[in-house]
C-alpha positions in Angstrom: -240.4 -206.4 31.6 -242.4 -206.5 28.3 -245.5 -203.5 28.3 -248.3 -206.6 27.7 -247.7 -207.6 31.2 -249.3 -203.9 32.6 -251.2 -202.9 29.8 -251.6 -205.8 27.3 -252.6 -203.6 24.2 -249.6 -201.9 24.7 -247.7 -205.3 23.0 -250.9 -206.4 21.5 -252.0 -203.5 19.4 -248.9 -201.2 18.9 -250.4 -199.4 16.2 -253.2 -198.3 17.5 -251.3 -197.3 20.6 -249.1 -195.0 18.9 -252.5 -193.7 16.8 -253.7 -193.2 20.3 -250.8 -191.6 21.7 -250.7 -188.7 18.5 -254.4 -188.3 19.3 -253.9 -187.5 22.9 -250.7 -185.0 21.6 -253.3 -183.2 19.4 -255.7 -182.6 22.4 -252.7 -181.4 24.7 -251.3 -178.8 22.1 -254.6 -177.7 21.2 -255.2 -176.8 24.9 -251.8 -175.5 25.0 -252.3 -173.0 22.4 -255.8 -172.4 23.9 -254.5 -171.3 27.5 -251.5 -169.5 25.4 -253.6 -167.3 23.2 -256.3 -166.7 26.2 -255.0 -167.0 29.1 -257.0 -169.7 30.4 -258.4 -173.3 29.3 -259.4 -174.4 32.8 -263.1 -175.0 30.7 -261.8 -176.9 28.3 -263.4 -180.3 27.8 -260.2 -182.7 28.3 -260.4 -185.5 30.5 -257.6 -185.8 33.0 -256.9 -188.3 36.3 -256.6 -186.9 39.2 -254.7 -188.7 42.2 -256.1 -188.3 45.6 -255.1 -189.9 48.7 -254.0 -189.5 52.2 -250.7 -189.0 53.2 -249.4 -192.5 52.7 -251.7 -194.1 51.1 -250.0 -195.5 48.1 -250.6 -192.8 45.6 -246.7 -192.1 44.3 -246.5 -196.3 43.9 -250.1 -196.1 41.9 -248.3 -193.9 39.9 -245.3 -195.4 39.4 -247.2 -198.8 38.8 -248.8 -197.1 35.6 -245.4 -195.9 34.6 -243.5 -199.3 35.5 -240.5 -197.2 36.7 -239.9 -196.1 40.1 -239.6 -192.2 40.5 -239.8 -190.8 44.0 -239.9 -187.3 43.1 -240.6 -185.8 46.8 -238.2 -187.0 49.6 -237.7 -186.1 53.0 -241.1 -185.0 55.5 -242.1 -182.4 53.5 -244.7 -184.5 50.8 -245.1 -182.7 48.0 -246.6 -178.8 48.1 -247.9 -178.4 44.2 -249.7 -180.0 41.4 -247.8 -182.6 39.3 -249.0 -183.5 36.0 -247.1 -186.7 34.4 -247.8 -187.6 30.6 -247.2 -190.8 29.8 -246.6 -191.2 26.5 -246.0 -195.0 24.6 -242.9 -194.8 22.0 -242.3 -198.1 20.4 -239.3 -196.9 18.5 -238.0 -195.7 21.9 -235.5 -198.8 24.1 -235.3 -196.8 27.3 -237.3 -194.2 29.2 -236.8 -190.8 28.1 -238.0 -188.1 30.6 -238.7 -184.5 30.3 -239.5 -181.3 32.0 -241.4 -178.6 30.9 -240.7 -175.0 32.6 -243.3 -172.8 34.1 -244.0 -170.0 30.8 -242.6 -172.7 28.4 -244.2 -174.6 25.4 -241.7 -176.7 24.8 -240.5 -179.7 26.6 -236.5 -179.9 27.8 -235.1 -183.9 27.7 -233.3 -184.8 31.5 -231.8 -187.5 33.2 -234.3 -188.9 35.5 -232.1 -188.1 38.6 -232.3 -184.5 37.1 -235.9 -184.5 37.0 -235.9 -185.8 40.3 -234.0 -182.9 41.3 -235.5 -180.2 39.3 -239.1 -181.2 41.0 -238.2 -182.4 44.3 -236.5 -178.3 44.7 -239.7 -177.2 43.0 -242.3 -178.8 45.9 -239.4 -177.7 49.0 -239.3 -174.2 47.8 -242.5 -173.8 48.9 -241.8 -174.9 52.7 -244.8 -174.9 54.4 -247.3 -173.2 51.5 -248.9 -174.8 48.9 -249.4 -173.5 45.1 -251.3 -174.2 42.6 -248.6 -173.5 39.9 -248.1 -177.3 38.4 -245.0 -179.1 38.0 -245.1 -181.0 34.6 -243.5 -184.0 33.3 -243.2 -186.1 30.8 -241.9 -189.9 30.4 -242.0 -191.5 27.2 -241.1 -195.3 26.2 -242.0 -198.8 25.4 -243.6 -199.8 28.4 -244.9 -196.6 28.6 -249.4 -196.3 28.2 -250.9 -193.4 26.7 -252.6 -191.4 29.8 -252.4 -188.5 31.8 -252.3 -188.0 35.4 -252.6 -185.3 38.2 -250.4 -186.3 41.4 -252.2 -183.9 44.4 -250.1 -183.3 47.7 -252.2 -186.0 50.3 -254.5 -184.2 52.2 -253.6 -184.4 56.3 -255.6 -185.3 59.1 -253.7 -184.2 61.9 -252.6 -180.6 62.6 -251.1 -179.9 66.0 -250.5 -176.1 65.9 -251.7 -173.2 63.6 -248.9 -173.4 60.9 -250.1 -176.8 60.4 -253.4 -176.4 60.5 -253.2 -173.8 58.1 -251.1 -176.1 55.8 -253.6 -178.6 56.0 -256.3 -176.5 54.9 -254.5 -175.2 52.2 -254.0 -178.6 50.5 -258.1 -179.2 51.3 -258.5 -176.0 49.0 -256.1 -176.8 46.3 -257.4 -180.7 45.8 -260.8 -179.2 46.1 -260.6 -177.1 43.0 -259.9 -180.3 40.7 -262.4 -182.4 42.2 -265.0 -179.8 41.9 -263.6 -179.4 37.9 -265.8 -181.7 36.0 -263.6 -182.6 33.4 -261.5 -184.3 36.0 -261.8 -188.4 36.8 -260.8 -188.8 40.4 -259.0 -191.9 41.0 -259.3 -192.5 44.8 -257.2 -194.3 47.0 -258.3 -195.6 50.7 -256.3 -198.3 53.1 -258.3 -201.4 52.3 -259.8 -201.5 55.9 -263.1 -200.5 57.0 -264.6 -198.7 54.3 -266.7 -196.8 56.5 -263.9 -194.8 57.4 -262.7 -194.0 53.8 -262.6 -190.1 54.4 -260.9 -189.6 51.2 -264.3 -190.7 49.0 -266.3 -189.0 51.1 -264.5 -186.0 50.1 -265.1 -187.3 46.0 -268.8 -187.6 46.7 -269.3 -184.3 47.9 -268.5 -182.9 44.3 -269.6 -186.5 42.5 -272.8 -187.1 44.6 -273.0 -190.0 41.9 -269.4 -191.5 41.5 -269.8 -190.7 37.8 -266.1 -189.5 38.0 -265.1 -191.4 40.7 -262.7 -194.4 41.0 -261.7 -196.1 44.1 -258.9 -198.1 44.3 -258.0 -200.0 47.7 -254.7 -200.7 48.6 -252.3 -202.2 50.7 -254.6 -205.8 50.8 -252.0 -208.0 51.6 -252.2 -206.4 55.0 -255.1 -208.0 55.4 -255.1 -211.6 54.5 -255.2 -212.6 58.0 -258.7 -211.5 58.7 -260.0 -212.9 55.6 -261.7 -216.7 55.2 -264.7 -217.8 52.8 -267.2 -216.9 55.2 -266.8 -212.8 54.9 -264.2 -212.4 51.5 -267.4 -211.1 49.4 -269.1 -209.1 52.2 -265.2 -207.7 52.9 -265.3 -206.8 49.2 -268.4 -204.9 49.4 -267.1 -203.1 52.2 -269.9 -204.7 54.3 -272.2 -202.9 52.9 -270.8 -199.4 53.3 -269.0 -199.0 49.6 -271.9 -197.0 47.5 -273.4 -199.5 44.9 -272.2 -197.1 42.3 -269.3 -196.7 42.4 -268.6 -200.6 43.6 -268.4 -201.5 40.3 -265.2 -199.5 39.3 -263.8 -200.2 42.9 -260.2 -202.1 42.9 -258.1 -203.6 45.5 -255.0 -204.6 45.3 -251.7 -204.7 47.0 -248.9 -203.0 45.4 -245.0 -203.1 45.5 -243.9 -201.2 48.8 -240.3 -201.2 50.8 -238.6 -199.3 53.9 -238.2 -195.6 52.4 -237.4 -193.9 55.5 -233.8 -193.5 54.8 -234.8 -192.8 51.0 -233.7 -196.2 50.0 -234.6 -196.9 46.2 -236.4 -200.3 44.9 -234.9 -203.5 46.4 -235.6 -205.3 43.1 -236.8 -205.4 39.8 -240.0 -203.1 40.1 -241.7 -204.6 37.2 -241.4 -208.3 38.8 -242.2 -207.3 42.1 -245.5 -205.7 40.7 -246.3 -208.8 39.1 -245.9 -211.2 42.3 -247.7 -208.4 44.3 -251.0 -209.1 41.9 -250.3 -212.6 41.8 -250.4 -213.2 45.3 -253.6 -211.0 45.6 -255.8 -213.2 43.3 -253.9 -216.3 45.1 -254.8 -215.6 48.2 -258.6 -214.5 47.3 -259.0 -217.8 45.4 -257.8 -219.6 48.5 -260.7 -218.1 50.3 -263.4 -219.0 47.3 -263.7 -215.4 46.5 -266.7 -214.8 43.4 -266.1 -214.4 40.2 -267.8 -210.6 40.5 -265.2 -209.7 42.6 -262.4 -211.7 41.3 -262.3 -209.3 38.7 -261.7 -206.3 40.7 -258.4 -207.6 42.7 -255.0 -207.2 41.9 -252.8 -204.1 39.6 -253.8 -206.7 36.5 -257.5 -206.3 36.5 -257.5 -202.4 37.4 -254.3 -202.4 34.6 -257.3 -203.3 31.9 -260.1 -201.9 33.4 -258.0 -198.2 33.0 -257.2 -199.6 29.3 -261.1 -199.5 29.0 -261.4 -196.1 30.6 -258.9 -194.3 28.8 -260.1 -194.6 25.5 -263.9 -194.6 26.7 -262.9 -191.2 28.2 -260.7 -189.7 25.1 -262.6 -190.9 22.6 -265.9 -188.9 24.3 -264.0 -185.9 24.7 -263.0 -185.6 20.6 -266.6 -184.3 20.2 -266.7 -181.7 23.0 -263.0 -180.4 22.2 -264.0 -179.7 18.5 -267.5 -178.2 19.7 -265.8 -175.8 22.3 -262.9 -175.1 19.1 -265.6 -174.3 16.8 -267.4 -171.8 20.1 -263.8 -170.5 20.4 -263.6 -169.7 16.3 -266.9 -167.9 16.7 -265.9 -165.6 19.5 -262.4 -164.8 17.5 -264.4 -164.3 14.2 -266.8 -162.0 16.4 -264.1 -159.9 17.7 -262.4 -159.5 14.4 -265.3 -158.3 12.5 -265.9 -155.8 15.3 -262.1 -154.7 15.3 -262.4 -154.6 11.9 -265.4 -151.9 11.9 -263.3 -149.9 14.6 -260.8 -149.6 12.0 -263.4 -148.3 9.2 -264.9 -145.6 11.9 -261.6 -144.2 12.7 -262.7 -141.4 10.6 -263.5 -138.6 13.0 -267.0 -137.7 12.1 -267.8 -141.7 11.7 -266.7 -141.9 15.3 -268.7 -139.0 16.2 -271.5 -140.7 14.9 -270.6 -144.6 16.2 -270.5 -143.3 19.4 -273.8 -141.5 19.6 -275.2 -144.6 18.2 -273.9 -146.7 20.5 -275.4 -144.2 23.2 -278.7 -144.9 21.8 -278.3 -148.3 22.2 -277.3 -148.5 25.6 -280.2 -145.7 26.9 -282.9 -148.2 25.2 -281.3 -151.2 26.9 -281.0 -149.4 30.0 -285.1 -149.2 30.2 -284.9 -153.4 29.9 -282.7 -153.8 32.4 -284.8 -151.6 35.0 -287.8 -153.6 33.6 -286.2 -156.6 35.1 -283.7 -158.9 33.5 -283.0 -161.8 35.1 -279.8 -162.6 33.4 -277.8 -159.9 34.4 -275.3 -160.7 37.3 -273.0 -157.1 37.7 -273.9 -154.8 40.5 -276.1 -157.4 42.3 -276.3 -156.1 45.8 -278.0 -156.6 49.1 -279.7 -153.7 51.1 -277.3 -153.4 53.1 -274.6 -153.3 50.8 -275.9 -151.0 49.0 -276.2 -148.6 51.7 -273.0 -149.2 53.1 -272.0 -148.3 49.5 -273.6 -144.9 49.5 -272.1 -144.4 52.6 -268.3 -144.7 52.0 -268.7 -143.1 48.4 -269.7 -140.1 50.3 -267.9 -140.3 53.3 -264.4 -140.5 50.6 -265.0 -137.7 48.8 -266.4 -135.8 52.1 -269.8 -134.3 50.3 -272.1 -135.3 53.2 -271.5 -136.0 57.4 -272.6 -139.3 58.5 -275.5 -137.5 60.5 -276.9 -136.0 56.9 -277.2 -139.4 55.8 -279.4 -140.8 58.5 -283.2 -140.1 58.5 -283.8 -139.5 62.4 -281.5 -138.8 65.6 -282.9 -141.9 67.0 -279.8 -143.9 64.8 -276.8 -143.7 66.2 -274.8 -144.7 62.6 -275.8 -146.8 59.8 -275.6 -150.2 61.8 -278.8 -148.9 63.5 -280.3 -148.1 60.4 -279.5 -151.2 58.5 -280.6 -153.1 61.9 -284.1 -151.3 62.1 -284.9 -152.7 57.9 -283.9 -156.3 59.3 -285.2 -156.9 62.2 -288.5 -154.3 62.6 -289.9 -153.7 59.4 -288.3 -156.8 58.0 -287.7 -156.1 54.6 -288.6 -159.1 52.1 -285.9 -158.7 49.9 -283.2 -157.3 52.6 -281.0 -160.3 51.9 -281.6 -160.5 48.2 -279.3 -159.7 45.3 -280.6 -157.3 43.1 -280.0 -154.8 40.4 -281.6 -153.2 38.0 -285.5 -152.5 38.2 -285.8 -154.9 41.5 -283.3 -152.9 42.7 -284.9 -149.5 41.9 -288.0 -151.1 43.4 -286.5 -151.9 46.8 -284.5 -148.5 46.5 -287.8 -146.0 46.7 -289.6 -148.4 49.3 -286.3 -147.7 51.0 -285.9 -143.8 50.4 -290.0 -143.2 51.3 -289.0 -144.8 54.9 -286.4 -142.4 54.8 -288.5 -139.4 53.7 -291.4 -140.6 56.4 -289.2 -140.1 59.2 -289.6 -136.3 58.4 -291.5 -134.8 61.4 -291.7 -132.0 63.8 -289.8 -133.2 67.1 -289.8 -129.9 68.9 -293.0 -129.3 71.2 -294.9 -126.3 69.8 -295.5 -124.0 72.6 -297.9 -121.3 73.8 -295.2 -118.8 72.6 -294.8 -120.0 69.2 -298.7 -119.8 68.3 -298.8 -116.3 69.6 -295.8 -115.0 67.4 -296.7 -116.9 64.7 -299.9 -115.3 64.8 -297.7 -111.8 64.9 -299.6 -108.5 64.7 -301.2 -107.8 61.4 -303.4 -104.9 59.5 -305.9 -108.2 58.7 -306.7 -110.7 60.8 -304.6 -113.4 60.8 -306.4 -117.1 61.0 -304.9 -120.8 62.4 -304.8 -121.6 58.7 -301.8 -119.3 58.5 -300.8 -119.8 62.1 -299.8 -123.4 60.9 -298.2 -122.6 57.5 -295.5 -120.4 59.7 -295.0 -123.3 62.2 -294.6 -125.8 59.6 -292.0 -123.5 57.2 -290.1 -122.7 60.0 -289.7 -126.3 61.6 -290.2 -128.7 59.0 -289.4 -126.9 55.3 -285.3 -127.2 55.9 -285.4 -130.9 57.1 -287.9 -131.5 54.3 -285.7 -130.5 51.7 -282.9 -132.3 53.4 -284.4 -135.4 52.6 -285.2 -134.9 48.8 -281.9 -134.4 48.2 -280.8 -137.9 50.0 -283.5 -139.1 47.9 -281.9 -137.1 44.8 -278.5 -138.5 45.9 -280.0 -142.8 45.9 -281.4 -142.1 42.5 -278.3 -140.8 41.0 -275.7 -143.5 42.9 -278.4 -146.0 41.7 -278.6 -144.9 38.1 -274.5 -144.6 38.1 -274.1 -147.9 39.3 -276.1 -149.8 36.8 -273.9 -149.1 33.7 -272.4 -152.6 34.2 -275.1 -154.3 34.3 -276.5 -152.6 31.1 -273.2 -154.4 29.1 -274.3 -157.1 30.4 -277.6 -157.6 29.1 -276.2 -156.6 26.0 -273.9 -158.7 25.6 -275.9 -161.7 26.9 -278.4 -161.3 23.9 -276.5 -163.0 21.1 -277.4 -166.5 20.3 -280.1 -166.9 23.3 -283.6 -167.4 22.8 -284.8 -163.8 23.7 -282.1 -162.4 20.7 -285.3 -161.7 18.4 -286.9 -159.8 20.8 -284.3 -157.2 20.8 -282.3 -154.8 18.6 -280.1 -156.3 16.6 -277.9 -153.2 16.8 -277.5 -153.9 20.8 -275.3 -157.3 20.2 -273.1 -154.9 17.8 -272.9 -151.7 19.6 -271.7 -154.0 22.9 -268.9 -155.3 21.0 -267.8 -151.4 20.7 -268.1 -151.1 24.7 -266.1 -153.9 25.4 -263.3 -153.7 23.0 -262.8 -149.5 22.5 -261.7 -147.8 25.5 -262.5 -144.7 24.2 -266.2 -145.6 22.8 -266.7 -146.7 26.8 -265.4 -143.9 28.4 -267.6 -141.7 26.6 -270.4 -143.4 26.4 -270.2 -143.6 30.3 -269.2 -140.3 30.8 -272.0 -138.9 28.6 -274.3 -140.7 30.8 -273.0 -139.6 34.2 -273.3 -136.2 32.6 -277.0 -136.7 32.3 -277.3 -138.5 35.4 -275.8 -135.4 37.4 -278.3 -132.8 35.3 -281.2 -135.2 35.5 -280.3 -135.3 40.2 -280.4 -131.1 39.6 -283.4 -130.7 38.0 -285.2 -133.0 40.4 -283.6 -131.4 43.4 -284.8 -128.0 42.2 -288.5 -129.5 41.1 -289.3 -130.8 44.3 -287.6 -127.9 46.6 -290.0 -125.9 44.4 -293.0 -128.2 45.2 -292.3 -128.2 48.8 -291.9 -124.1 48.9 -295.6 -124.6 47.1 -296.8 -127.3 49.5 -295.9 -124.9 52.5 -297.1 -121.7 51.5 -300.5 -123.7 51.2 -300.3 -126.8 52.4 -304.1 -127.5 52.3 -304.0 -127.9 48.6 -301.8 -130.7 48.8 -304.0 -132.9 51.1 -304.6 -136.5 49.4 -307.8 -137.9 50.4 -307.4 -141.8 52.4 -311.2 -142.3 50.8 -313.1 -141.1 47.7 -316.7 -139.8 47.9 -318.4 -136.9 46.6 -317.9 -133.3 48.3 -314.4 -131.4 49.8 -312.7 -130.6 52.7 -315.0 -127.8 53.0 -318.0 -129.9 53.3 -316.9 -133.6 54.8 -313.6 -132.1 57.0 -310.0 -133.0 56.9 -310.4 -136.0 58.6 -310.6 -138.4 55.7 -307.1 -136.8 54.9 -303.5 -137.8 54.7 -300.4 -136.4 53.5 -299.4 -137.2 49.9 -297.5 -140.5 49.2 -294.0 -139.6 48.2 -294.3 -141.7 44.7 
């Protein structure tokens, strides 16, 4: 079989193929040594095919088509269980196909027989049984009649499950596909039955993650099953999928009949695989032209037509992604460049006092962008919580190290735990931002609304009897007025719940404080190279680089401030237990007007009166 009769540039334009096919090398090894050095390239701008299909559905033949060998990697019931990524690579110089493997950890590429490919990734789908990984298999064909792509064979996702193991398998196959269609560097090539395309379930899985078929290519198969209910009257309207086939993506929709034979008893091709996919295309444009199909959708029928239109796509798609892969190098040499000036300053303030003095500068830096970030700064993400998981939080940092009961914790008796508590901000005061993520200063904001609830729950439950006036009033050389009478009542029954509740409040401050050191690396290291940088220290984009990549310049930068944090929770614990011993030995000095207007309590009452606001 000569290569022009799948992909005609193959024979037509050999050395541009082979230019091609060291272009598309270059992009593979550079992400190679990418994911090597970093760990991870899943952002990196090469394009890729994906395959995805029902069990069934053609996609190890559309595969093999491309190819123009047969290689029937997965046998038995099982279908495949992993990610298999086949380069095709064209090698004039080559007269055979020459197959490869390349091992899980490995760089390098191992040349096998293709029986002992077969084997090698046929044991590495079974092995998995009835899971699924996402660990690829990857391998590698070159040769003559070989084209220059790459493509991702997914297992085919199921639509029956008949008991929990397989519906658990079936789901897990949803997820895996799921996470290359949402990757948008992927082109999803589609394929559906060429029935009724309104039940096509397959795309509508593509257009929930391509809404506009951008990177979406259907193919329909299996038309020769279908000649029968075709005639001139309905071929075009059958083409359009009677109107359900999206306009946009009609255009780069192709149907087409390819080579198929009894495999049940793993039986290999009956013939020559390249003839057979010939006649198979042939026949489809015959019998399409026998039914006065139009010369719009002649063009999309049969392996030939697709064959070029993929010619097209491929180097449409390659050629766009040279730009973005030398962009995201030239990000990549930036970040490494970054990182080794800042390495490179660790090294010159390895001099004790110089680290002394790095490290006190760098706790400048991050106690001035500390203030910003409880000023509100949209960007940063760490620490984001909801009310109520912030409180649960509190709660089980507590309860673990055993400082506080559960009851201690709670501002009234009338909450059986925190789920009452939690349930009273949701559903009776309703609390705007209950459900919102927040840190930093929207946080703090949310926190003292909360903490003031808390404090205002403060009150005097027990009845004051006939008793307690008398021996509050006591027996005294001077007389003894109500003014007194209730500065007794209150110190005995409300001072020690009082100062139960400023230190809760004490206790939210400090596990607030603690809990946005995170966030403050965060705004400092989103400041270099956005538009608010020159708004800013320059010294915060420096000193950040310190935090992140010194242990030690972290641990005592975050240390140091947990310090002051803990000093900072004394001293307002003992300032307001000092203010509330004051507030009760006179309490009448602490009354806050509800109205101004001229003249005292003494002259207009204590009516107009309320007690202080806890801010």
């Amino acid at each position: 079989r000569r290569s022009s009769d799948l992909f005609p540039s193959v024979h037509l334009r050999g050395g541009a193929m082979s230019q091609r096919s060291q272009l598309l090398d270059i992009l593979r090894d550079v992400k190679t040594r990418v994911q090597d050095r970093l760990g991870n390239a899943e952002d990196f701008p090469l394009p890729q095919f994906v395959i995805l299909g029902s069990q069934s559905s053609g996609k190890s033949r559309l595969i093999e088509s491309f190819a123009g060998y047969t290689f029937n990697f997965v046998s038995g019931t099982l279908g495949s269980r992993r990610p298999t990524v086949l380069e095709f690579r064209h090698r004039e110089d080559s007269k055979e196909a020459l197959w490869y493997v390349q091992k899980p950890g490995e760089t390098g590429w191992q040349q096998y027989s293709l029986q002992e490919v077969q084997k090698q990734v046929g044991a590495a789908h079974e092995e998995l049984g009835k899971t699924v990984s996402a660990q690829p298999v990857h391998v590698r064909l070159e040769g003559p009649n070989v084209p220059d792509m790459q493509v991702v064979d997914l297992p085919g996702f199921r639509a029956f499950a008949d008991n929990a193991d397989a519906l658990a398998l079936q789901k897990a196959i949803a997820d895996l596909n799921e996470s290359f269609m949402e990757d948008k560097n992927n082109i999803m090539i589609c394929i559906e039955q060429a029935g009724d395309a309104a039940n096509m379930e397959v795309l509508g899985r593509c257009k929930r993650f391509d809404p506009q078929h951008r990177r979406t290519i259907l193919v329909r198969n299996k038309l020769d099953k279908y000649y029968g209910d075709l005639h001139s009257s309905n071929i075009n309207q059958w083409m359009e999928g009677m109107g359900d086939i999206p306009p946009e993506i009609l255009k780069k929709t192709y149907t087409m009949s390819l080579p198929h034979w009894d495999t049940s008893q793993g039986q290999s091709c009956p013939g020559d695989f390249g003839k057979m996919l010939r006649e198979r295309a042939a026949a489809d444009l015959t019998q399409t032209r026998e039914r006065n199909i139009s010369a719009k959708f002649e063009k999309m029928v049969g392996f030939d037509n697709f064959s070029q239109f993929m010619e097209r796509e491929i180097e449409t798609q390659f050629a766009n992604s040279v730009q973005p892969v030398i962009q995201k190098l030239t990000e990549l040499q930036d970040q490494m460049t970054t990182q080794k000036n800042s390495l490179e300053k660790a090294v010159s303030h390895s001099d004790p006092k110089a680290v002394v003095a790095m490290v006190r500068d760098v706790g400048v830096s991050f106690g001035h962008a500390l203030s910003f970030v409880l000023e509100g700064v949209v960007s940063a993400k760490e620490g984001r919580q909801t009310l109520e998981e912030e409180l649960i939080a509190f709660h089980d940092f507590h309860k673990s190290r055993g400082t506080y009961d559960e009851r201690d914790l709670l501002p009234s008796e009338e909450f059986e735990n925190l789920k009452g508590y939690v349930d009273y901000f949701r559903d009776e005061l309703r609390c705007a931002s209950f459900d919102f993520r927040l840190n930093g200063g929207a946080q703090f904001r949310r926190l003292m609304w909360e903490v003031e609830v808390f404090v205002r729950f403060a009150e005097v439950c027990e009845e004051v009897k006939k008793r307690d006036i008398i021996q509050a009033r006591g027996v005294a050389m001077q007389v003894v007025g109500w003014r007194d009478v209730v500065v007794k009542i209150l110190n005995k029954e409300a001072h020690l719940k009082m100062k139960a509740r400023i230190r809760y409040v004490g206790e939210r401050l400090k596990f607030f404080f603690k809990s946005q050191k995170e966030a403050v690396v965060e705004f400092m290291s989103s400041i270099r190279g956005s538009a608010d940088e020159k708004l800013y220290s320059v010294l915060y984009a420096e000193h950040v680089e310190q935090l992140k990549n010194n242990p030690m310049v972290k641990e005592m930068v975050f240390d140091t401030f947990d310090k002051v944090v803990d000093r900072q929770f004394d001293s307002f614990v003992s300032l307001f237990q000092n203010t509330l011993c004051a507030t009760f030995n006179n309490p009448w000095l602490f009354l806050k007007r509800s109205e101004s207007g001229a003249g005292g309590p003494k002259k207009r009452g204590y009516r107009g009166c309320v007690p202080a606001n806890f801010r």
